[in-house]
N, C-alpha and C positions, 0 to 999 in steps of 0.2 A: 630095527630090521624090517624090511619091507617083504611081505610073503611072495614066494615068484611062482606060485603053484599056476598052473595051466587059467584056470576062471579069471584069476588077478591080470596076467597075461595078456588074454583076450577082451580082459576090461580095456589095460591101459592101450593099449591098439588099437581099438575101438574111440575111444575118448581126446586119444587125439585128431585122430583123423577127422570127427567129426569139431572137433576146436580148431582144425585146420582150413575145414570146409567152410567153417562160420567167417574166419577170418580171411577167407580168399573172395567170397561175399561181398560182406560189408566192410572188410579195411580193419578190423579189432576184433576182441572175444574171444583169442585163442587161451591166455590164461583164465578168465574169468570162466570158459565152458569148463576146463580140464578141471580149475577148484571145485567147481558146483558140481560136476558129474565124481570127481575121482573123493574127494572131502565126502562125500553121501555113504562110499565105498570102503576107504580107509582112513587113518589118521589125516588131519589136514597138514602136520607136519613131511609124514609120508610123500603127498600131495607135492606141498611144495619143491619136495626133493625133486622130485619126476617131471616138476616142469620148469626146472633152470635149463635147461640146454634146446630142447623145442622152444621155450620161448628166445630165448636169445639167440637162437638162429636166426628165425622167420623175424624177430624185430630189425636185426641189424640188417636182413637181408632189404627189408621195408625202412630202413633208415635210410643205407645207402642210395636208392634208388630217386631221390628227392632232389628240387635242384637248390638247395641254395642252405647246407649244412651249418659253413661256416656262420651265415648270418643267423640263421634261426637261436646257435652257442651263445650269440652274443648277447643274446636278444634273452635269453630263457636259462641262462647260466646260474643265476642267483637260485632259481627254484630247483634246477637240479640237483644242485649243491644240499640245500636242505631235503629232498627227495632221499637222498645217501644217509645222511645224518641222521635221520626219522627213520628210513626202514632198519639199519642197524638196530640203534634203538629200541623200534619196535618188536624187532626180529624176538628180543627175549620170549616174550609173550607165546608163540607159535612152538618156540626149543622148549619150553616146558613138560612140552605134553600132556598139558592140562586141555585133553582133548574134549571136553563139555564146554568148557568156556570158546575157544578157539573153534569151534564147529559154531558154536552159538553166533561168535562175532562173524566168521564166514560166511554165515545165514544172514545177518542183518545187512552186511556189505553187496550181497546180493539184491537184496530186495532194492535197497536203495540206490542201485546204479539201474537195477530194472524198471522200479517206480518213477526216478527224475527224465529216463529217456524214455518213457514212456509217454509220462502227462506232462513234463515242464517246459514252457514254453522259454525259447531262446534268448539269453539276456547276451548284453556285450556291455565290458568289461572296458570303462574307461582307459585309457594311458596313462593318465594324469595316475591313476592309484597302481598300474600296475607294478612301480619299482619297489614298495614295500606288501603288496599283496602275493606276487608272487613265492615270494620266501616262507610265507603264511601254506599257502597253498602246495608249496612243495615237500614241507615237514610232516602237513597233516596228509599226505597221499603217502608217505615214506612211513609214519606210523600205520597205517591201514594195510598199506602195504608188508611190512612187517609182523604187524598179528596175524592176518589173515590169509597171505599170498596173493591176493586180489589188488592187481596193479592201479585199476580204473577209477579210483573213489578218493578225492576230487575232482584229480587231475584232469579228467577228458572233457569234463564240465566246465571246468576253466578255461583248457586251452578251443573250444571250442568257440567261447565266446571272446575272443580274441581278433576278430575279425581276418583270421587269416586266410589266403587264396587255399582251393580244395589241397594243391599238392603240397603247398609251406603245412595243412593242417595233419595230413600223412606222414609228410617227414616230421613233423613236431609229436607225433603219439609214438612214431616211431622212438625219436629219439628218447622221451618219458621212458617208455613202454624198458628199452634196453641198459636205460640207469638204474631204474626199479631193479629185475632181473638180474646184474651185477651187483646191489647193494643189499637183493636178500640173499643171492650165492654168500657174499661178504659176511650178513648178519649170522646166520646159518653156521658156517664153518666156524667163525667165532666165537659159538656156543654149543663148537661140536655138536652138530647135530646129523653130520652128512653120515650114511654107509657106502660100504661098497656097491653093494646091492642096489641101493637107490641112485648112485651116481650112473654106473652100465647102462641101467634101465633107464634113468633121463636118454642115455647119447641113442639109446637104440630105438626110444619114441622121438625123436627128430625126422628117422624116416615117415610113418603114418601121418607126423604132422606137417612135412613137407607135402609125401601123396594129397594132402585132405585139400590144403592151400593150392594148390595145381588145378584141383578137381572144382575148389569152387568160383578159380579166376574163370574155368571152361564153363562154366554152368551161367555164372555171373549175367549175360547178356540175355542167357532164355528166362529166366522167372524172372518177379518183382522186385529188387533186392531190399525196398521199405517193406512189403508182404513178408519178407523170408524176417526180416530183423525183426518185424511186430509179433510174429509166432516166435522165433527164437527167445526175445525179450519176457513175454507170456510166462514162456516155458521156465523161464531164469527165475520168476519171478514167484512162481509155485513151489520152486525148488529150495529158493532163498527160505520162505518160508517155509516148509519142512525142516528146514536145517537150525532155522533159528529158535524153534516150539520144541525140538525134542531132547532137549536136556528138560525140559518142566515136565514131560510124556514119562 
């Protein structure tokens, strides 16, 4: 049961809009902020409940808007497939409520999507290996995804060095971003772990996180948006660790 008192409230209202704002930015980061900020706050189970429906809005709304859907399916279909299969899976790990552990592994998934986009430099990912790399890659984002609610670890890594054009690369996180999203809904329900309480509360932080997404398409053009992502990332990355040290605290 997720507390709906007034502070909790004005957290999750808060925490989206500002996972909204990130991700109207820079094109990603709307689950990864709401786990990092809302996981610090309450259970990460919690967490995850709160961010099936903001995120599956704002992905599919960033899926559809891509030109060339059909082809990207055909192309990335093996790894989504294992994407599903892994976060189910995974999903147990998170339904526990072995909230030390699952906070811990939340921590470390942070750090290390803040650390590799941080310092790693860009690799790309032959053709030749990606028909059996990507099934690899999509199981192991679908377990991470599952323990942790954190859709981005490995997947954005991967498909980024894929050589794809900027919008095939937006519809392609997109379409990740929205199989995740449905296959920890799936995971989740299948280990009964959903409330009432946390399912209302998802649909009614779709508003904030749409407002947030709005506000940072309109902002987008006046700052830096590498400046806005290397503070944000910073931030992720302080956060990550706190999360991951205080089960040993």
């Amino acid at each position: 049961m997720i507390d709906l008192s007034i502070p909790v409230l004005i957290a999750v209202i808060a925490t989206f809009f500002a996972a909204g704002l990130v991700k109207g930015v820079t094109g990603m980061g709307l689950p990864t902020v709401a786990m990092g900020i809302l996981g610090a706050l309450i259970s990460p189970l919690a967490a995850a409940t709160l961010l099936i429906a903001p995120s599956f809005v704002t992905n599919v709304w960033q899926l559809v808007s891509g030109p060339d859907f059909i082809g990207l399916l055909r192309r990335l279909w093996p790894m989504m497939v294992a994407i599903v299969v892994g976060t189910v899976l995974g999903s147990f790990w998170i339904a526990t409520g072995d909230t030390g552990l699952t906070t811990a592994m939340l921590g470390c998934a942070l750090v290390i999507y803040a650390a590799y986009t941080l310092f790693a430099r860009q690799i790309t990912v032959p053709e030749r290996v990606q028909t059996w790399l990507s099934p690899i890659i999509g199981a192991t984002t679908g377990i991470v995804t599952g323990a942790t609610g954190v859709l981005v670890i490995p997947a954005v890594p991967y498909l980024q060095a894929l050589n794809l054009s900027k919008d095939d690369l937006i519809q392609a996180l997109g379409l990740s971003f929205t199989v995740s999203t449905v296959a920890l809904a799936v995971g989740l329900g299948a280990h009964g772990a959903f409330d009432a309480s946390g399912l209302v509360l998802s649909g009614l932080a779709v508003i904030p996180a749409l407002a947030g997404m709005w506000a940072g398409q309109r902002i987008r053009n006046r700052i830096s948006p590498p400046a806005f992502r290397r503070g944000f990332l910073i931030c992720l990355l302080l956060l990550g660790c706190e999360m991951a040290l205080r089960p040993l605290l």
